[in-house]
Every structure is written in structure tokens, then in C-alpha cells.
N, C-alpha and C positions, 0 to 999 in steps of 0.2 A: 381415495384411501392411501394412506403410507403404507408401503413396505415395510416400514422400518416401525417398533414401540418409540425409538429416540432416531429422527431423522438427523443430519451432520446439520443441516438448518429449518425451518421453519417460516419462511419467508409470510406464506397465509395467514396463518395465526397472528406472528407480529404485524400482520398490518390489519390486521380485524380492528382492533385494537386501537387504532385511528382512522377507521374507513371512515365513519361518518364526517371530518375534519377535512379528512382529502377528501372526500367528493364534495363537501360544500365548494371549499377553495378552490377545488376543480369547475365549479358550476360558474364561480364569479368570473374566472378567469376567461370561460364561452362566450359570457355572456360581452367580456370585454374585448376579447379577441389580440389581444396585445400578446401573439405567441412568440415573438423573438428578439432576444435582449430587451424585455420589459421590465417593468418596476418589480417585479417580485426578484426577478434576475439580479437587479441592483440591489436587491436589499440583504438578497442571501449571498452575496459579493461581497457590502459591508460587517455582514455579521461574521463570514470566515474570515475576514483579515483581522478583524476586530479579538477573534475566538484565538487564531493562532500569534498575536501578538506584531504583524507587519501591516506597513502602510497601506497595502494593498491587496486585491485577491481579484481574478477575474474568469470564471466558468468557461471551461471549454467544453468539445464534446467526449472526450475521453480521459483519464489517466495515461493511456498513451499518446494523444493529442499536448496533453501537457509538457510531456518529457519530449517531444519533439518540437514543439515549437520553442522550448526553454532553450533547446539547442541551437535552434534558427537565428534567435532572437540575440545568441551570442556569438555568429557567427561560426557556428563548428564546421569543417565543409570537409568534401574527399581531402582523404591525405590527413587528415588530425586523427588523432587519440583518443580518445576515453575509455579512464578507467571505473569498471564496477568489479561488482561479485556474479561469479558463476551460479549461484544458489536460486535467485531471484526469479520470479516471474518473466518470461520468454518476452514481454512488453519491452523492458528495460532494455536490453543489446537492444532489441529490433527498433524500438525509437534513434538510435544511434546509428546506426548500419540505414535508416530510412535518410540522414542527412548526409550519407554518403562516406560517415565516419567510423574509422576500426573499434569494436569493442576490445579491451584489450582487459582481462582479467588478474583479479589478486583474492586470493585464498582467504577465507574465513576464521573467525575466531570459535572456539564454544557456543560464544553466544549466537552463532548462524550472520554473524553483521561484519564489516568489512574487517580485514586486521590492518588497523595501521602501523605495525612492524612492519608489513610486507612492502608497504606501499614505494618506497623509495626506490629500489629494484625493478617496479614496473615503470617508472615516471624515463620518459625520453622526450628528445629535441620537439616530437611530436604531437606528446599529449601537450592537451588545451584543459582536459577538465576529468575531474570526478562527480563519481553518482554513488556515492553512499545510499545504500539500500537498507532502511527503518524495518528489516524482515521478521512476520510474524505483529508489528507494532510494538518490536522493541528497538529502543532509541542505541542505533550505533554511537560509538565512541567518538563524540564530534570535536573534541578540544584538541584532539592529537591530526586529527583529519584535515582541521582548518590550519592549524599550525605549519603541517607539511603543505597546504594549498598556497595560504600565504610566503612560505620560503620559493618555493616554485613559479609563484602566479597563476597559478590553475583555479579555474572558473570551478566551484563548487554548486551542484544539483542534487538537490536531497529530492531521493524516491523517495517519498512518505505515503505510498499508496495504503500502508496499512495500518499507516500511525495517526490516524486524528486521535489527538488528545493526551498524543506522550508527549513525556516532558524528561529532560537530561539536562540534570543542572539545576532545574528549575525554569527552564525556557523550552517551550515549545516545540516539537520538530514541527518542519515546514518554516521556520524562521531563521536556520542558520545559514543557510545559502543564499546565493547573489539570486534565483528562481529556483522554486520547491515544486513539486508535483503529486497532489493529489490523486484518487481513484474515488468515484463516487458509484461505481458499482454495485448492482444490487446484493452483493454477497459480503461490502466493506460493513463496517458497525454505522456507519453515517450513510445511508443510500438510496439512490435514487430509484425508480420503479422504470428505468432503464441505462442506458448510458450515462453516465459525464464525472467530467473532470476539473480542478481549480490548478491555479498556479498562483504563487503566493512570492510577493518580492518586497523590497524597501526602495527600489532603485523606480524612482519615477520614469527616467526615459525608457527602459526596458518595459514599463507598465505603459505607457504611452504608443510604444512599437508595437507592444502585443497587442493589443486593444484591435492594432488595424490588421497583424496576421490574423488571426481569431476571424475577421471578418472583411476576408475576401481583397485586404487589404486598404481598406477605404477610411480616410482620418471623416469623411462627412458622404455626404449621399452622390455625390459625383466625380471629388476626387480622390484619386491612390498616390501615395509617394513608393509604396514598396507593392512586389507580387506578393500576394495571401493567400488564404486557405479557405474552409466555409469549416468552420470548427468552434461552433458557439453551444454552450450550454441552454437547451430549450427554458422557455420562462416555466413549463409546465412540469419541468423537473423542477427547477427553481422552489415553483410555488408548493410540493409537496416536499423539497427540502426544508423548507422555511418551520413546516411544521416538526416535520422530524428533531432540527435544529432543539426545541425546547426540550426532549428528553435525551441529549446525548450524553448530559453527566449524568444522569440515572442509570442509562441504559451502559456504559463505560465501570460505575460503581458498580453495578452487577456482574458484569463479567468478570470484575477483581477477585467478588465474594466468590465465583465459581471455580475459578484459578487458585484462590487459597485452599477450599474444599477439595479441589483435585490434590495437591499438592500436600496437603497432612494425610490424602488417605491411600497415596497412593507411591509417595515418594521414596518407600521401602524398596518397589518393588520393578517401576522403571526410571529413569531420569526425567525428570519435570522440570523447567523453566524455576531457577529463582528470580530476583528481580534486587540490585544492588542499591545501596544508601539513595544513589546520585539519578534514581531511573523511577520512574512513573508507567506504568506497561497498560494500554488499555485492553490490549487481550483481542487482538483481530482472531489470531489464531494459538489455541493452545497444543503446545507440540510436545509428548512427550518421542523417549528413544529409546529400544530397546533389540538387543542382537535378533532377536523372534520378533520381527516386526511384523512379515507377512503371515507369519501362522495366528500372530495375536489378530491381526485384521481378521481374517479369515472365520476366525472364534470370535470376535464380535459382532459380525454380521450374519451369522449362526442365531446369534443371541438376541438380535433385530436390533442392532446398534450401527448404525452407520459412521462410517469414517473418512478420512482423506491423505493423500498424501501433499505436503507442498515442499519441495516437487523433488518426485522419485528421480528424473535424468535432469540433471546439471547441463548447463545451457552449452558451456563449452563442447559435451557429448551430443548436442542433437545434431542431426544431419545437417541442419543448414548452416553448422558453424564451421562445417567438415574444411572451407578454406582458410576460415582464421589460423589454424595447424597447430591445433592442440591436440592433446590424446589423454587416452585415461592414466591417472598417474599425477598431472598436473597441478591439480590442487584436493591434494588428499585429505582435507579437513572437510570441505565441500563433498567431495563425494562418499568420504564416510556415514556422513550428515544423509546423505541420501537413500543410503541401505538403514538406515534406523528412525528414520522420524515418522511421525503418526501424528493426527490431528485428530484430535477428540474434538465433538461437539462443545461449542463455547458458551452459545447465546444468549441474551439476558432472558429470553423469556424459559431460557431452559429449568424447567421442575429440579426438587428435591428430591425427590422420585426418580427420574430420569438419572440423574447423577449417580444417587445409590446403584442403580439398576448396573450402570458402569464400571465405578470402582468395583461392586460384586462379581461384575461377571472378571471384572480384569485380573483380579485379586484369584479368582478361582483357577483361572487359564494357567497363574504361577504357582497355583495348591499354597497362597498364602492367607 
């Protein structure tokens, strides 16, 4: 039994709903035994690069498995740069700091995604690359990002851990950088019923390189040209991605409808996410901000409404960033962001009912 009338997710429910599907394809795939880099694995490989518009896509075991071998595979080493945002999931630095490379940070816009005004200011003799962070599954500002990458030469890595199926411009994220990086986490709108991750490129030799990090480094069954890793997306996620695969524009158009409904009924009373001409948001996470954020939490889960924060300490203030030598103060759009946001419940499978239940109690918390 839930705690909660409206849990923050519903993971059971949403896979009721297809159990009978997954376990068939679960049943063929015993029966076949083909559990590593198999044909379901290649198929759901062709269908993400096919989906996000590059030549290529190939499963790992992580979203942070992605973002570091994306780094591996272009050389980042002790002594280089990269730049992100402090806002982001604690993955991002740490896939960079795993390759032995400095995170080094640039402050946020409104929209919680990188600011390319800042950018210039942080770029040194040292940085090699950026990692534009798609936060929330809205598409950062990538024509000003590429722009500066291109005067610099800096190897651009689009986190898109939360963006399957945004589009800026009319193009895809996960298709603007030289390797992109997915999350296929059981909490993303796309996911897996454990780990895994894609990486998404245009650049064949990079696709070719990564093929044999991914797998332990091996181009064929006995030789290596380079050290690798054991970082493959299982076939058995594969084969239950494969079905998910069919409803993700449904399941993406739902969460639109939910995000509109939050946002006419609610947008009096805290800041809510718009979403601009040039931007497509599939709604990973809907984040409103309001100065009463923890009293508002606190009264919704009163009200058996569960909630989230992403994410209350900014990556620059956690403990293990304590020798990069930043302090609080640093990037004060970021950490504003951090004393005000809230994640409401998104999901497609979330009720009208449930919604209502929300907006009411939220609305009552402000006596509006």
C-alpha cells in the first residue's frame, strides 16, 4: 500500500499495464538465452539513433557509464577542464572527476540550463569540452553553446539524461554534440526495469571506439587494441525497452497535457515552467518555485501528496567538491534555484483526480 493518495511515481501501476508483453518477451528471450549484446540490444540501438535523429546509438550500463566513456573516447585526462552546471544530478561532475578531469562550473539561466553568457569567463588554456545539461528535459540553449564551442574547439557532451524527446529548433537533443548521453533509469519517462544508458553520436570512429570500450575493449572475440571497461546494456533491458519504445510519444503527449493543466491552474500562485516558441519539453520533471517551498512540501505531504526536490545542494556545495574551492555565493542563480524548486508528480499515468487533489491542496496552502 502507498503512503501517499498521489505517490511522486507509480512505477507498478505503469508497468501493469504492459506486464503481460514484458513477460512474454521476457519468456522468448530464456528461452533463447542470447543475454549479452543480442539482437533485441541491436534493435533497440537502431531504433534510438533512428528516434533521436544520429547515425548511431549504442547501450551502455549507465547514464553515467555514458558520460564517461563519452569522455574516454575523446580523450579527456588529469589536467583538462570541463565545463558544466552546478544544478545537475551529482552523476555529471562525477563522470568527469572519474576520468581524472576538473569540473569546473558556470551558473544557470531561469530556465535551470546552462547560461551561455557565462560561458566565456570560465573557458581556459585547459578546458577540452562542455557538458550542457538538458535539466528537468528542457532543451538548453544549444546554438549559442555550439557557437562558443566551435570558436574555442571544445568537444561538446550533451547530458540528455532527461530529455528523450526534446527538441530545440526542431532537432532533437542528444543530436547536437560530437557524443550525447542518455539515462535509462527506472525513474526517466523512457525506462529500463534497472540500469542503462545510450550514447548517441554521428561520428563513426568514436562509434567504432566505443563499441570496444563498452566491451572490455575487444574489436572481435580475442583481440583489443585499447583498455575497456564491462559497461554493456543487458539484452533483457533491451528487450523490455524495445516494448516501452512503442508508447513513448503517447506517454511524452501526456505529460504535456499535465504540465499545461498544472500551469493554467496553478500559475497565479507559484512559478511554473513555460516552454518558448523554439522548445519541445517532454516533462521528465515538472518543477514549480516558490520562497515557501519547504512549508509547501511539508503541507502536501500532510495531504498524502508526495514530492521531490532535484536537487536541494548544488553540486559545487557538496562535501566532495570541497577541493574544487568554491563556496556558497558562487553561482547564485543555481543556488537560488535550489532554495525554491519542488517537483510535482508528472506521470502519464497520473489521474484527473490526482491533479485536482494538487492544484487544491496547493491553492488552499496560498488561501487562493
Amino acid at each position: 500500500m502507498f503512503k501517499y493518495k498521489v505517490p511522486y511515481v507509480n512505477l507498478s501501476h505503469d508497468h501493469s499495464l504492459i506486464k503481460k508483453q514484458i513477460l512474454a518477451k521476457v519468456s522468448k528471450l530464456l528461452h533463447r538465452g542470447d543475454f549479452i549484446l543480442g539482437e533485441e540490444t541491436k534493435i533497440f540501438e537502431e531504433r534510438f539513433a533512428q528516434y533521436c535523429g544520429t547515425r548511431y546509438a549504442l547501450g551502455v550500463n549507465s547514464g553515467t557509464d555514458a558520460l564517461f566513456l563519452s569522455l574516454k573516447v575523446l580523450n579527456i585526462k588529469p589536467g583538462d577542464e570541463v565545463i558544466t552546471t552546478p544544478n545537475s544530478f551529482l552523476a555529471t561532475a562525477s563522470a568527469i572527476t572519474a576520468v581524472g578531469a576538473k569540473p569546473v562550473f558556470v551558473d544557470v539561466t531561469p530556465e535551470f540550463n546552462m547560461d551561455p553568457k557565462k560561458l566565456d569567463q570560465k573557458i581556459t588554456p585547459k578546458t577540452k569540452a562542455l557538458i550542457p545539461v538538458h535539466l528537468t528535459g528542457r532543451p538548453a540553449d544549444m546554438d549559442p553553446i555550439m557557437n562558443i564551442a566551435k570558436k574555442h574547439n571544445l568537444h561538446v557532451i550533451e547530458d540528455a539524461a532527461q530529455s528523450i524527446g526534446a527538441l530545440y529548433k526542431g532537432k532533437k537533443t542528444g543530436s547536437f554534440g560530437v557524443a550525447n548521453c542518455f539515462s535509462l533509469h527506472p525513474l526517466k519517462t523512457l525506462n529500463a526495469c534497472g540500469d542503462g544508458g545510450m550514447i548517441t553520436t554521428n561520428d563513426a570512429s568514436l562509434y567504432q571506439t566505443l563499441l570496444q570500450l563498452r566491451n572490455i575493449g575487444l574489436k572481435n572475440r580475442v583481440e583489443s587494441d585499447v583498455w575497456g571497461y564491462n559497461s554493456r546494456l543487458d539484452t533483457l533491458q533491451a528487450s523490455i525497452l524495445n516494448i516501452k519504445f512503442k508508447y513513448i510519444n503517447n506517454w511524452i503527449q501526456q505529460r504535456r497535457k499535465n504540465a499545461d493543466y498544472y500551469r493554467k491552474n496553478l500559475s497565479d500562485v507559484v512559478a511554473c515552467p513555460d516552454e518558448q516558441k523554439h522548445e519541445f519539453c517532454p516533462y521528465h520533471l515538472f518543477v514549480i518555485q516558490t520562497d515557501r517551498r519547504d512549508e509547501l512540501q511539508a503541507h502536501l505531504d500532510k495531504n498524502g501528496i508526495e514530492t521531490k526536490i532535484h536537487y536541494s545542494i548544488p553540486i559545487h556545495l557538496q562535501k566532495c567538491a570541497q577541493s574544487l574551492g568554491y563556496k556558497k555565493g558562487d553561482f547564485p542563480v543555481a543556488e537560488k534555484q535550489a532554495e525554491r524548486i519542488l517537483s510535482l508528480p508528472i506521470y502519464q499515468t497520473l489521474t484527473l483526480k490526482q491533479m485536482e487533489l494538487i492544484v487544491r491542496s496547493i491553492r488552499k496552502f496560498f488561501n487562493k
